[in-house]
C-alpha positions as CSV (number, residue, x, y, z in Angstrom):
1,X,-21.6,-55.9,12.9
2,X,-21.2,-51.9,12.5
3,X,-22.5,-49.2,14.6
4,X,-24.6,-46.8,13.3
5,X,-26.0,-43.6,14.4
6,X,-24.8,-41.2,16.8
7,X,-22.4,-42.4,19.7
8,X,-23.0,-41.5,22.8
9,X,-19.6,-42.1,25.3
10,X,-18.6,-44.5,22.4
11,X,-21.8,-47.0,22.5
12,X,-24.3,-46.6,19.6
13,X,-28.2,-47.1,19.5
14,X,-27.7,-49.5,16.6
15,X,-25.7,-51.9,14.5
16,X,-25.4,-53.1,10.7
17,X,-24.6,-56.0,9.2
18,X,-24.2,-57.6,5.6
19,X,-26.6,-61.0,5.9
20,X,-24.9,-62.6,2.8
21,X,-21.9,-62.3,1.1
22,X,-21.6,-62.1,-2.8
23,X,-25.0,-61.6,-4.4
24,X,-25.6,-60.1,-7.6
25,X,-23.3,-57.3,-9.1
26,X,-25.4,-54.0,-9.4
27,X,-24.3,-50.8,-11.0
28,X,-20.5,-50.2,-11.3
29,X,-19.6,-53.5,-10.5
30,X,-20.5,-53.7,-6.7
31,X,-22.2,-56.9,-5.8
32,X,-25.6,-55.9,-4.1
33,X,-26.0,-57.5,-0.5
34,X,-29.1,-58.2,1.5
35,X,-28.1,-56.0,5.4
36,X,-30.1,-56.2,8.0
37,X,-30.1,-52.7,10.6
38,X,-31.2,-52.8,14.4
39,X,-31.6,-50.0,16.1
40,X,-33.1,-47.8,19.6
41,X,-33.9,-45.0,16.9
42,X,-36.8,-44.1,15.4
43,X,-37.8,-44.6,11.6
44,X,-37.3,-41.0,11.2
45,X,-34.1,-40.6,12.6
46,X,-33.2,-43.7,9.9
47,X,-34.7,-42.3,7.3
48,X,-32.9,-39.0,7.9
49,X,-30.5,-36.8,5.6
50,X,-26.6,-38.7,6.2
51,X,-27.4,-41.6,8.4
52,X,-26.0,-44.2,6.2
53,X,-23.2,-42.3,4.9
54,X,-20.6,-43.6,7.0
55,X,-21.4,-47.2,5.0
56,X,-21.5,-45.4,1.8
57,X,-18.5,-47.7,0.1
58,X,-20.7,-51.1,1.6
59,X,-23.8,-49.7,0.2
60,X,-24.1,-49.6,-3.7
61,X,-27.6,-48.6,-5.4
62,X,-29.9,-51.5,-5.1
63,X,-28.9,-52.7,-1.7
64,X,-32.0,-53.9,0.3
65,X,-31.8,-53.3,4.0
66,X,-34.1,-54.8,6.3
67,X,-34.6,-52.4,9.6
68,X,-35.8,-52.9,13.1
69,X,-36.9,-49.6,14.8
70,X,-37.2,-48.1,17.7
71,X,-36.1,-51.7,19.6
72,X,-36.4,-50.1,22.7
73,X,-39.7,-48.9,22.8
74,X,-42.4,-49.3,20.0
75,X,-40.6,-51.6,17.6
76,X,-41.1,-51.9,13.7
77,X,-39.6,-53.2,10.4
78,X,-39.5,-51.7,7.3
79,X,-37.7,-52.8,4.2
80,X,-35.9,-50.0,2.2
81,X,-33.7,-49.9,-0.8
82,X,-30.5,-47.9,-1.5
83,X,-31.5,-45.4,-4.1
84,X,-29.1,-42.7,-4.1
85,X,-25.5,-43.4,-3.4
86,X,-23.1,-40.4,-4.5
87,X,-20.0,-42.1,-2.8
88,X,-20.1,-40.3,0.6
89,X,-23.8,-39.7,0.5
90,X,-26.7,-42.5,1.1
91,X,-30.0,-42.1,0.5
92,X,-33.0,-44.6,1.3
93,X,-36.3,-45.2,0.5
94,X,-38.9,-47.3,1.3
95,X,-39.5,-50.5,-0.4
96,X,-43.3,-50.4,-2.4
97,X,-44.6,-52.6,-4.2
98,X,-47.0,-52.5,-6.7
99,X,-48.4,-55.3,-9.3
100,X,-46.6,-56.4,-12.6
């Protein structure tokens, strides 16, 4: 388990974590891992500009992540899906679905 957002006196509002190992091999050779994020900050905060950059090497295009929000107050999941990864910078978006 990995912390991620922003420390405060060295404790973070939420952790990371692969779920399985291995998978199958996405773009570039990475294999693409199912992670699972829980967290005291808001979707927002989540879906903001750099907060997965830190896990930009562990997250290759295509990675799902599964998050729980805002644990402390009005909690919610939301699937999302790696879909910009520059090598330092990570970029989610929310899973949709549509039919076909």
């Amino acid at each position: 388990m990995r912390g991620v957002g922003t420390a405060v006196n060295g404790v973070y509002p939420g952790h990371i974590r692969r779920i399985n190992e291995g998978g199958i091999v996405g773009l570039g050779g990475q294999p693409i891992t199912l992670w699972y994020l829980s967290t005291k900050e808001t979707a927002a905060q989540v879906e903001g500009a750099g907060y997965l950059n830190a896990w930009a090497a562990d997250l290759p295009l295509g990675t799902p992540i599964i998050a729980a929000m805002d644990v402390d107050g009005t909690p919610k999941i939301k699937n999302y899906i790696v879909s910009v990864n520059t090598g330092t910078a990570v970029t989610i978006a929310l899973q949709t679905t549509t039919a076909g």
